[in-house]
TORTORMI-565088 format. One record per atom (N, C-alpha, C): residue number from 1; atom name; y, z negated, x negated. Coordinates in nm, 4 decimals, decimal comma. Layout:
<recs>
   resi   name         py         pz         px
    NUM     CA          Y          Z          X
...
</recs>
This chain:
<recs>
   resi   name         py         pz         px
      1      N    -0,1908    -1,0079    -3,7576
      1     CA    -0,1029    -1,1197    -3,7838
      1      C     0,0240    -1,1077    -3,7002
      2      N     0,1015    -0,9351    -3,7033
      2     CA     0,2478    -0,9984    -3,5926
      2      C     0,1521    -1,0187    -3,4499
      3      N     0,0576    -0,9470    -3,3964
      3     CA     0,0282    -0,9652    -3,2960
      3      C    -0,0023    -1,0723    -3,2288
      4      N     0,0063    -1,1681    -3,3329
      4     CA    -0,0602    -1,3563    -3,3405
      4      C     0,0627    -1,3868    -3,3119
      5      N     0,1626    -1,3522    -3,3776
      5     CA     0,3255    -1,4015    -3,3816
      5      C     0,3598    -1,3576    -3,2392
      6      N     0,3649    -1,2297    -3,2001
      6     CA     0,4095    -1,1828    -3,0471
      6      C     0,3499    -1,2795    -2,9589
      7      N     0,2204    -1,2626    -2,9786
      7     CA     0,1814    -1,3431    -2,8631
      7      C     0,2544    -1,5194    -2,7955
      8      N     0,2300    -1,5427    -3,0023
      8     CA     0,2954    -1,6966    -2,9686
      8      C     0,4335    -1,6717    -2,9107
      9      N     0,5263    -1,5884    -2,9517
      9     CA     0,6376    -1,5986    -2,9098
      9      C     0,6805    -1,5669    -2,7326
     10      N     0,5395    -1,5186    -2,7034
     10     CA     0,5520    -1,4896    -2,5324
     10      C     0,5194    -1,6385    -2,4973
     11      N     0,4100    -1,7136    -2,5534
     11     CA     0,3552    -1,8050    -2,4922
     11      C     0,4789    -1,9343    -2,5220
     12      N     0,5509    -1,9190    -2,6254
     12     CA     0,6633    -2,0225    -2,6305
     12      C     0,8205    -2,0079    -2,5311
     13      N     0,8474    -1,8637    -2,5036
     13     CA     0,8981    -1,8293    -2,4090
     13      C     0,8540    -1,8451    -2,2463
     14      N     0,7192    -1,8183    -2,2050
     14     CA     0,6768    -1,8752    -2,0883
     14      C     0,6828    -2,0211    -2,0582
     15      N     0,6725    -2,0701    -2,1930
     15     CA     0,6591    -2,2202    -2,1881
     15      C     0,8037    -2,2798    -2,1786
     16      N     0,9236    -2,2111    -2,2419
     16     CA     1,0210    -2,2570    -2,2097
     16      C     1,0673    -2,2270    -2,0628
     17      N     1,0419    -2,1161    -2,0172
     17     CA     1,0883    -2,0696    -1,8661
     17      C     1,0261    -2,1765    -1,7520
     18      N     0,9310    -2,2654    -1,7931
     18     CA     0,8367    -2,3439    -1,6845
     18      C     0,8981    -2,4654    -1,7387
     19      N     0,8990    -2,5072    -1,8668
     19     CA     1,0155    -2,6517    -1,8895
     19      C     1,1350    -2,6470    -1,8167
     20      N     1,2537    -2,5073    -1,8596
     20     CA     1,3639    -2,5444    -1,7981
     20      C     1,3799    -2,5212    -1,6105
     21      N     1,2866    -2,4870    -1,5829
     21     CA     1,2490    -2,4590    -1,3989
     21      C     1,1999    -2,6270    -1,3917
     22      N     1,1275    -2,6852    -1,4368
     22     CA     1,0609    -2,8368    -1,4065
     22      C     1,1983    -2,9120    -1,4303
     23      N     1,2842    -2,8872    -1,5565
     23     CA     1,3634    -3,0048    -1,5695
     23      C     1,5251    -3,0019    -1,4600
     24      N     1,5325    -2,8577    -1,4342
     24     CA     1,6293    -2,8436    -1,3272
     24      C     1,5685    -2,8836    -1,1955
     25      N     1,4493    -2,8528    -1,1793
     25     CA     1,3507    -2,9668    -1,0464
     25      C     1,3713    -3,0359    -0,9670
     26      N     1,4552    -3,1280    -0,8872
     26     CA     1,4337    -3,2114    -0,8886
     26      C     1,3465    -3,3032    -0,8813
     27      N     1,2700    -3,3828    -0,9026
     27     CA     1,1515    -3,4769    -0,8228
     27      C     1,1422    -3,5452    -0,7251
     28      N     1,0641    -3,4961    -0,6114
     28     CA     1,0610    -3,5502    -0,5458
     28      C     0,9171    -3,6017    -0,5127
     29      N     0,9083    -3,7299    -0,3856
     29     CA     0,7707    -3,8124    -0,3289
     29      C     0,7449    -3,6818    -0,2848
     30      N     0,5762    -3,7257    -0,2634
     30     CA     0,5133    -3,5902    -0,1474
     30      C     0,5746    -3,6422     0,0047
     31      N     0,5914    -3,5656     0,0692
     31     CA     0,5921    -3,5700     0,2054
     31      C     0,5228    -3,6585     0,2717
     32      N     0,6182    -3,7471     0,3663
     32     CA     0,5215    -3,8104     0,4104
     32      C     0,4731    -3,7836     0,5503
     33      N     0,3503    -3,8269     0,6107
     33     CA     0,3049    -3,7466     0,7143
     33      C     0,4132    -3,7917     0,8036
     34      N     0,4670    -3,9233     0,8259
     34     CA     0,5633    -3,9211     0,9489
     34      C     0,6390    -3,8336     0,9145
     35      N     0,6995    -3,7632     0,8570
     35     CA     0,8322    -3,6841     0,8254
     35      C     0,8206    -3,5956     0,9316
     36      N     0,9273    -3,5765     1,0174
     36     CA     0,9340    -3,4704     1,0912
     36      C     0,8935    -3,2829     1,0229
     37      N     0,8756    -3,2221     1,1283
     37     CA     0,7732    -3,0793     1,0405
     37      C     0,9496    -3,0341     0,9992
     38      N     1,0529    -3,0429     1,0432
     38     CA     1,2052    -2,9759     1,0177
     38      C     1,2469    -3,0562     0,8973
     39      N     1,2161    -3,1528     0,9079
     39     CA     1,2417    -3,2292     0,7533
     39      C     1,1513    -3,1340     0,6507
     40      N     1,0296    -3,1421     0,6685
     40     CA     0,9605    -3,0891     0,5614
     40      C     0,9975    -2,9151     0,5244
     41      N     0,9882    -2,8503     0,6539
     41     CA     1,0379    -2,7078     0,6100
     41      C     1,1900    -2,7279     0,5395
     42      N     1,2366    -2,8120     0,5865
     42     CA     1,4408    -2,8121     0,5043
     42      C     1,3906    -2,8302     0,3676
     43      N     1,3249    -2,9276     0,3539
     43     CA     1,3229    -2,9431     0,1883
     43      C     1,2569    -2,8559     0,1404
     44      N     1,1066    -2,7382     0,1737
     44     CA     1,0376    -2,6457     0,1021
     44      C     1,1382    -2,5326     0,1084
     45      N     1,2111    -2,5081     0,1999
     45     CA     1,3302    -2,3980     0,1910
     45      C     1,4030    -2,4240     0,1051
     46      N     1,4672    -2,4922     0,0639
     46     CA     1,5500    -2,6183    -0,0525
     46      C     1,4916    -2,5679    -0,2263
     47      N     1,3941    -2,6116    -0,2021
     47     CA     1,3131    -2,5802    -0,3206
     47      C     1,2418    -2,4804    -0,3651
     48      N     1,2417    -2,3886    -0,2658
     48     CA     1,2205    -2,2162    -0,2189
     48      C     1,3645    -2,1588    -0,3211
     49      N     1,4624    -2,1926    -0,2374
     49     CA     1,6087    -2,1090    -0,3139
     49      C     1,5812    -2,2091    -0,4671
     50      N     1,5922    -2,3289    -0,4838
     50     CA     1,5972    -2,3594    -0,6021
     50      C     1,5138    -2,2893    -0,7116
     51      N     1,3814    -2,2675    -0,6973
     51     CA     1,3019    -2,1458    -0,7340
     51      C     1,3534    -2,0123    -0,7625
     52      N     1,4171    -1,9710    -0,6847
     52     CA     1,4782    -1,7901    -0,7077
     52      C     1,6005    -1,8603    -0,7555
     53      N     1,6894    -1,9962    -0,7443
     53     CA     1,7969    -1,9429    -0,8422
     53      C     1,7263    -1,9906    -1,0027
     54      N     1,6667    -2,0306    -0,9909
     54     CA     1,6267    -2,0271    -1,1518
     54      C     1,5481    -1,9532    -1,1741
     55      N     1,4827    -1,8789    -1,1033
     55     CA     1,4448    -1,7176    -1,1456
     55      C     1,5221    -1,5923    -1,2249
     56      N     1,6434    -1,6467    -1,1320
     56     CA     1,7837    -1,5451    -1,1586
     56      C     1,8369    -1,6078    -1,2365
     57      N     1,8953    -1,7070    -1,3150
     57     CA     1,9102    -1,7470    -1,3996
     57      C     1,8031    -1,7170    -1,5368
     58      N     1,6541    -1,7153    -1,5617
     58     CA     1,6184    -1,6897    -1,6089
     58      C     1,6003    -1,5070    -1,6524
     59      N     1,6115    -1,4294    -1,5394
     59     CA     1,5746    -1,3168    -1,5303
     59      C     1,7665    -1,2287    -1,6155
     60      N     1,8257    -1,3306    -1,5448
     60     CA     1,9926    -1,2624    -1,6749
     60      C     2,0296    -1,2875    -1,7791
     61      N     1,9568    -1,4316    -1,8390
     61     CA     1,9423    -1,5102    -1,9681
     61      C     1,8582    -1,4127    -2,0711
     62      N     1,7675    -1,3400    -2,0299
     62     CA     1,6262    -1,2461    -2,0885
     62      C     1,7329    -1,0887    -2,0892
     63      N     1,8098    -1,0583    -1,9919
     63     CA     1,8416    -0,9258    -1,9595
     63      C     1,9886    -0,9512    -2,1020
     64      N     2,0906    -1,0443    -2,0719
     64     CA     2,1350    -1,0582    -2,1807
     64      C     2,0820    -1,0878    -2,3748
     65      N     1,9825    -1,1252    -2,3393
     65     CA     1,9247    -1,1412    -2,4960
     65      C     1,9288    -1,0143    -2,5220
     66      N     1,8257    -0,9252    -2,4616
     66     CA     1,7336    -0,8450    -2,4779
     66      C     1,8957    -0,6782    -2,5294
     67      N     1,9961    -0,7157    -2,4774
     67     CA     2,1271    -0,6143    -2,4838
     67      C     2,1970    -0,6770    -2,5845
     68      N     2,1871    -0,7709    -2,5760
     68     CA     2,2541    -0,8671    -2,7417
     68      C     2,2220    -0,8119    -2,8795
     69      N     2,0505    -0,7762    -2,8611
     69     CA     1,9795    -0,7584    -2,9586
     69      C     1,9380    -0,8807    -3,0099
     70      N     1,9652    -0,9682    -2,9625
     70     CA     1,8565    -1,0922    -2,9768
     70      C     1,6992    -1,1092    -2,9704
     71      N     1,6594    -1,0085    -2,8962
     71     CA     1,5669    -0,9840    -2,8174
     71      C     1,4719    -0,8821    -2,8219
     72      N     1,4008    -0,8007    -2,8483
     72     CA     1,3037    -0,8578    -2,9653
     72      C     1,3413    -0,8701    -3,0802
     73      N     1,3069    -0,9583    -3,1651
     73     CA     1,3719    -0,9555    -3,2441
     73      C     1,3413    -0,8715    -3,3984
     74      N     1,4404    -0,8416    -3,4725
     74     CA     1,3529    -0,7340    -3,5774
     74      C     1,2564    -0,7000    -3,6415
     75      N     1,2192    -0,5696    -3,6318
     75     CA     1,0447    -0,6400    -3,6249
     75      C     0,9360    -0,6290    -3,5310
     76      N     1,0078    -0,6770    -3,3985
     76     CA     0,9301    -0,7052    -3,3066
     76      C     0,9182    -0,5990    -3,2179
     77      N     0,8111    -0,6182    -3,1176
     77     CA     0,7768    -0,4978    -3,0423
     77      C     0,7921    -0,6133    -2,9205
     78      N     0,8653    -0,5098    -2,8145
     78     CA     0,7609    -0,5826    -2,6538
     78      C     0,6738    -0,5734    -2,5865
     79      N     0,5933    -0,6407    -2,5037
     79     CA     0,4806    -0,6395    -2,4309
     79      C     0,4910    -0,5665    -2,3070
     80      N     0,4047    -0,5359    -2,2423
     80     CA     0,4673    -0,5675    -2,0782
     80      C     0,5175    -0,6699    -2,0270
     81      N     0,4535    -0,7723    -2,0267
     81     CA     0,5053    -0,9319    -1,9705
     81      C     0,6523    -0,9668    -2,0686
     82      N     0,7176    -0,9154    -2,1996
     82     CA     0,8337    -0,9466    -2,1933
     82      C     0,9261    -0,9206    -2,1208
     83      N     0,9106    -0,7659    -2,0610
     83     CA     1,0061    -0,7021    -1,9696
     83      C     1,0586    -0,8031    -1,8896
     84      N     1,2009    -0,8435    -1,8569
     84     CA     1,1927    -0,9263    -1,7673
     84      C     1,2230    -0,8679    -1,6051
     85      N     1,1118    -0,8482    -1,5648
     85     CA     1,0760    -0,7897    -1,4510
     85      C     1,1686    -0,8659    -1,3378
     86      N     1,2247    -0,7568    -1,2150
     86     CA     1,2427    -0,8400    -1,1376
     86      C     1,2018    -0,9026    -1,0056
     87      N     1,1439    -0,9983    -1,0489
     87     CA     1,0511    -1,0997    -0,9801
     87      C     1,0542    -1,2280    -1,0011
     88      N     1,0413    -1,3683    -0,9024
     88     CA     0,9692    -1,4677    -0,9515
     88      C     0,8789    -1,5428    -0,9728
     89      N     0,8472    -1,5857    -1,0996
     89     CA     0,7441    -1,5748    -1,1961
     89      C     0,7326    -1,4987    -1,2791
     90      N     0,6135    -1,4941    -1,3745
     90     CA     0,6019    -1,3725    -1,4558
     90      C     0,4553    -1,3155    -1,4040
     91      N     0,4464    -1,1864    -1,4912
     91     CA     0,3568    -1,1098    -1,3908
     91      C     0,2638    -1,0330    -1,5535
     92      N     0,1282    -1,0018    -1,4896
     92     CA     0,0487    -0,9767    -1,6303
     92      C     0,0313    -0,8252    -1,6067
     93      N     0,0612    -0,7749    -1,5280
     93     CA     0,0097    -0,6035    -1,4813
     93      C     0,0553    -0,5408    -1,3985
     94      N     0,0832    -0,4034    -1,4012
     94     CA     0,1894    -0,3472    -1,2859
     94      C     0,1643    -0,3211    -1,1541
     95      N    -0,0006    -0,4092    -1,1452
     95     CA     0,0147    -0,4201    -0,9642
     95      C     0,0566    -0,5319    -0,9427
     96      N     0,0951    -0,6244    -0,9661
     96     CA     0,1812    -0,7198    -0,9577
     96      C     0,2999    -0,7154    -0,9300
     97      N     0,3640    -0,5527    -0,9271
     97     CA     0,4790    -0,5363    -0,9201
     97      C     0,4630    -0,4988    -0,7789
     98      N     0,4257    -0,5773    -0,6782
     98     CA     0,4193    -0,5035    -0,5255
     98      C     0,5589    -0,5519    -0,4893
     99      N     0,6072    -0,4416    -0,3878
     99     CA     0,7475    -0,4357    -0,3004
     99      C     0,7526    -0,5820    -0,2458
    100      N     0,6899    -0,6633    -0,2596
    100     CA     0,6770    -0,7912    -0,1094
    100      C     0,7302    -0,9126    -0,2187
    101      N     0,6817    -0,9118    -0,3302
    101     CA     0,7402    -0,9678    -0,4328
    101      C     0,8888    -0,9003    -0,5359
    102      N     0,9032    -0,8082    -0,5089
    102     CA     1,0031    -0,7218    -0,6108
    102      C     1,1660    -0,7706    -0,4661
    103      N     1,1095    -0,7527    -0,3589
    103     CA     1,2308    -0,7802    -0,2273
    103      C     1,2367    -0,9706    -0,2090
    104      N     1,1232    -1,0123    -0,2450
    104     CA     1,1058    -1,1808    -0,2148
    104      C     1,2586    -1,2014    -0,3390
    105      N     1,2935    -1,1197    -0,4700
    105     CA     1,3824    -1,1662    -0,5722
    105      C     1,4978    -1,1299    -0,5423
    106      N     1,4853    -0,9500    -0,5153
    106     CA     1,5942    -0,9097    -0,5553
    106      C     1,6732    -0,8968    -0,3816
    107      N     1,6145    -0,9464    -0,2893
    107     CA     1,6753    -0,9570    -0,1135
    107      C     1,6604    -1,1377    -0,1158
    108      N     1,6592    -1,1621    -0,1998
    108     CA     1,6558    -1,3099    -0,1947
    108      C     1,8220    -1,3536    -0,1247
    109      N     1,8507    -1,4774    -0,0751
    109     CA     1,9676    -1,5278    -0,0088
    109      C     2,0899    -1,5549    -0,1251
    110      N     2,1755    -1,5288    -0,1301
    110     CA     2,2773    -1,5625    -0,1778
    110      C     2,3236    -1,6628    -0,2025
    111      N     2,3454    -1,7679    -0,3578
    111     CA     2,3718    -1,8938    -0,3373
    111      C     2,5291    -1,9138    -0,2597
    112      N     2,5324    -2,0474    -0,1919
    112     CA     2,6563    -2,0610    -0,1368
    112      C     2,7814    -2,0035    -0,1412
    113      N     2,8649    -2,0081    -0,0383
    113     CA     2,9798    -1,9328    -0,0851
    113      C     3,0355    -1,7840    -0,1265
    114      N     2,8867    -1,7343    -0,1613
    114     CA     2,9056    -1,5562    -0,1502
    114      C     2,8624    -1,4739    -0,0690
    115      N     2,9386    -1,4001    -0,0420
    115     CA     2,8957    -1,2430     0,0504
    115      C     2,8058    -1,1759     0,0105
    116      N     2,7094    -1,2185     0,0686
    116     CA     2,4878    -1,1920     0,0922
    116      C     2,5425    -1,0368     0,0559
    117      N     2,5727    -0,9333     0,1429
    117     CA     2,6000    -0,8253     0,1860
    117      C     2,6472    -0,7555     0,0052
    118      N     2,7606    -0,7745    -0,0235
    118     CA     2,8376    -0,7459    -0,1490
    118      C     2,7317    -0,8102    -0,2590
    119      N     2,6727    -0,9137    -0,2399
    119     CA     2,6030    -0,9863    -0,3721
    119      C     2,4608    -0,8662    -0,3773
    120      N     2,3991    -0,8268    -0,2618
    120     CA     2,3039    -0,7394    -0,2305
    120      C     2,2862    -0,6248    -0,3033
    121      N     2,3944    -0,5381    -0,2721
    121     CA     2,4347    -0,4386    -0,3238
    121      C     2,4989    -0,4225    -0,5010
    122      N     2,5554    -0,5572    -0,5113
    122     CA     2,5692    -0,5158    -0,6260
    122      C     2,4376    -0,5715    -0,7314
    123      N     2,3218    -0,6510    -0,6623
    123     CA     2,2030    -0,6271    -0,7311
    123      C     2,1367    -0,5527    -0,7507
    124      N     2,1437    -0,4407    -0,6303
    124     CA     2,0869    -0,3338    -0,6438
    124      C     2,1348    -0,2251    -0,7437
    125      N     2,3084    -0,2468    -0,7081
    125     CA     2,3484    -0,1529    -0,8466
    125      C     2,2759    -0,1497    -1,0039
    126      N     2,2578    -0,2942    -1,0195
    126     CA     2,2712    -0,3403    -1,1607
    126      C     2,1258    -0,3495    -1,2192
    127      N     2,0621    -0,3740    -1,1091
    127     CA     1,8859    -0,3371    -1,1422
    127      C     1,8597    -0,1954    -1,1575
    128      N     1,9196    -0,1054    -1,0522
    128     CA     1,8932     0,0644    -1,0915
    128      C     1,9750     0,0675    -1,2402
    129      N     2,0483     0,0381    -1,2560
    129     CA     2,0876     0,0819    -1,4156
    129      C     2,0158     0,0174    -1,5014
    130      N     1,9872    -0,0718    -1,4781
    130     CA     1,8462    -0,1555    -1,5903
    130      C     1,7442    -0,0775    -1,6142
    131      N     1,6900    -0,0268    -1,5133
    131     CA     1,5306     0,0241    -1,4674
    131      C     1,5801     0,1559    -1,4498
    132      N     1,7055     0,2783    -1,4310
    132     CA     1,6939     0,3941    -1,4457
    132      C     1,5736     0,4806    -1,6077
    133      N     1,4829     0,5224    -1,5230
    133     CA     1,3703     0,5644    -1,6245
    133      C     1,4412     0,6117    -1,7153
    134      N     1,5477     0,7091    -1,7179
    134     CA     1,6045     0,7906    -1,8441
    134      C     1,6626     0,7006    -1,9573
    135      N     1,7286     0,6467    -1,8764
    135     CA     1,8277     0,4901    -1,9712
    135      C     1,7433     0,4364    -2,0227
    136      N     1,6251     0,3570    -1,9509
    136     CA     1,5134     0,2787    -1,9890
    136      C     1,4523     0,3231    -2,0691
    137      N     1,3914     0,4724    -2,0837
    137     CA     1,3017     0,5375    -2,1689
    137      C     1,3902     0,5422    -2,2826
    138      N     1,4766     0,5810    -2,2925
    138     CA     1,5469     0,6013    -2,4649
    138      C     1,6350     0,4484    -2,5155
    139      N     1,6141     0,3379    -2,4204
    139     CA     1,6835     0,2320    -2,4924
    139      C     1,5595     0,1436    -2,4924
    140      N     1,4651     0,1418    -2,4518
    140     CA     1,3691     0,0063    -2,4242
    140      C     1,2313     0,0482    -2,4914
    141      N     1,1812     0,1796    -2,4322
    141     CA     1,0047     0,1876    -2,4698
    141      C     1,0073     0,2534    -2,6087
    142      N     1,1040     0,2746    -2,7259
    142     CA     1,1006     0,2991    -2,8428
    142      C     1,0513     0,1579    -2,8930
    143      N     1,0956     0,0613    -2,8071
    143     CA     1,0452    -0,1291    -2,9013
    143      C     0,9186    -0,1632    -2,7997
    144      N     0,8568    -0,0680    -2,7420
    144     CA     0,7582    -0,1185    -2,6422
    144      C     0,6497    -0,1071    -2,7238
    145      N     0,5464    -0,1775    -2,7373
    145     CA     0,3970    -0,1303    -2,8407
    145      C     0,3054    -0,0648    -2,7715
    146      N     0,2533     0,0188    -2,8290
    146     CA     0,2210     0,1721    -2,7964
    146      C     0,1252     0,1124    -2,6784
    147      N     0,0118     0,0493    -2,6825
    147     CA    -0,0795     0,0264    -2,5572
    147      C    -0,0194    -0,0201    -2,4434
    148      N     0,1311    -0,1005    -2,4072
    148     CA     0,1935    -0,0992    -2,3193
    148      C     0,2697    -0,0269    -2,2275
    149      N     0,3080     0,0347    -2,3426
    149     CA     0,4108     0,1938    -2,2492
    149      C     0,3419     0,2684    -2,1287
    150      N     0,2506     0,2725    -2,0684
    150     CA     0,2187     0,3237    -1,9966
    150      C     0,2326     0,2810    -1,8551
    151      N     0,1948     0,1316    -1,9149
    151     CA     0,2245     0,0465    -1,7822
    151      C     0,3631    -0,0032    -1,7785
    152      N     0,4582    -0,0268    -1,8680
    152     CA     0,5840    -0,0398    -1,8599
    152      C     0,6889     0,1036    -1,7862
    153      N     0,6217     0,1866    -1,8238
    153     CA     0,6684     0,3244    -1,7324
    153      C     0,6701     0,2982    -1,5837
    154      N     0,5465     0,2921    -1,5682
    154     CA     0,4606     0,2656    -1,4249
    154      C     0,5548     0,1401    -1,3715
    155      N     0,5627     0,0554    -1,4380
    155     CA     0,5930    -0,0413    -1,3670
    155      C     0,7669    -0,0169    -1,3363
    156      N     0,8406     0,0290    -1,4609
    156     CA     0,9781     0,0621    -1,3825
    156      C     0,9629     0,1933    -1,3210
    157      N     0,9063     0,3093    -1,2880
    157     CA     0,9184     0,4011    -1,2016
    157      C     0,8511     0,2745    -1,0508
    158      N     0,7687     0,1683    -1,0523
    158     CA     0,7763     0,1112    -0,9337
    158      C     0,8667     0,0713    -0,8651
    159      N     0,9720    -0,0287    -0,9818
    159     CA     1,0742    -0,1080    -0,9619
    159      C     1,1775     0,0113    -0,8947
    160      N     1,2014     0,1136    -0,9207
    160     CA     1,3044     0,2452    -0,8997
    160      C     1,2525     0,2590    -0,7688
    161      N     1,1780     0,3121    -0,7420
    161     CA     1,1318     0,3174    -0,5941
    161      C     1,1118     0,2350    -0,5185
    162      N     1,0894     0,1550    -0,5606
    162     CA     1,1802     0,0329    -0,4488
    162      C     1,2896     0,0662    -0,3987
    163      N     1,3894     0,0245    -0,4896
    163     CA     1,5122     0,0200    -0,4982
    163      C     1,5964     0,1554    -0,4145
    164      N     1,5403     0,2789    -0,4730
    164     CA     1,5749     0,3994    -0,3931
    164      C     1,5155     0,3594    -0,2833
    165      N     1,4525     0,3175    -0,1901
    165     CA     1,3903     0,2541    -0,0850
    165      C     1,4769     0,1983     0,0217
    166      N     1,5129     0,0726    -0,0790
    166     CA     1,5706    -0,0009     0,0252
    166      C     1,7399     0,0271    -0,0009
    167      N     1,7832     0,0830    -0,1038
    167     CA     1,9106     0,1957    -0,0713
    167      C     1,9290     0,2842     0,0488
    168      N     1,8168     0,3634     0,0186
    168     CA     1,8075     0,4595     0,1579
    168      C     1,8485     0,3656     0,3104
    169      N     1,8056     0,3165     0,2957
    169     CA     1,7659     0,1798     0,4593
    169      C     1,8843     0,0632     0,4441
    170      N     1,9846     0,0567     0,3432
    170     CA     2,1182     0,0269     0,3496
    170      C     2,2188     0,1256     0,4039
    171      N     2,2064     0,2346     0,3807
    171     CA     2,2925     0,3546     0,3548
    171      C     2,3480     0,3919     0,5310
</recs>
């Protein structure tokens, strides 16, 4: 029975993360074939960043619940797929967590007006303290349910090595 409840509550949470991404959206016609190919790449680039910023918006909305204690809520256990991983989209398994997608979020462009460089770095800060295994292991996988922890390990010792990664290759 909670496991009926968890589930729904992932599937009402996914469902809200794909409403409020559609209703921030804008709508647009399909392309039309006269459209120049620079018209069409401007607008899929357009709607490319609009994508990762409501990724990131979603992905600090989840990171704040979840430190609020909003998140799971009492009672509750997390999944893997609650983690809010950093990536966009959500993801069902920790090969999903490949470097090509984990850098597509967190090397993503800077919205307007800020220093790419400084905004970079201090994502990187703030994700290694999220995802430091020690921190992580004694604040997060005590609410993780037992058949997940393994891959929630796995998957932030991935996210960490990244990160020590592309630190190194800043440095």
């Amino acid at each position: 029975m909670q496991q009926a409840a968890e589930h729904a509550a992932r599937r009402n949470a996914e469902a809200a993360e794909k409403a409020r991404f559609e209703a921030t959206t804008p709508k647009k016609a399909g392309a039309s074939r006269t459209e120049p190919p620079r018209h069409r790449h401007q607008r899929a680039s357009s709607q490319h960043q609009h994508l990762i910023e409501c990724a990131w918006e979603v992905y600090e909305d989840r990171w704040k619940a979840m430190n609020a204690g909003q998140f799971p809520s009492p009672g509750q256990l997390l999944s893997f797929t609650d983690i809010p991983w950093p990536i966009v989209g959500s993801i069902h398994s920790v090969e999903q967590l490949e470097d090509g997608r984990l850098a597509g979020f967190l090397l993503s462009n800077a919205p307007n007006g800020l220093d790419q460089a400084k905004l970079l770095k201090q994502r990187i800060r703030d994700t290694m303290l999220r995802f430091h295994p020690d921190r992580f292991d004694g604040r997060w996988i005590p609410h993780v349910v037992e058949a997940d922890r393994a891959a929630v390990k796995e998957g932030v010792g991935r996210v960490v090595r990244f990160l020590n990664d592309i630190s190194s290759k800043l440095a």
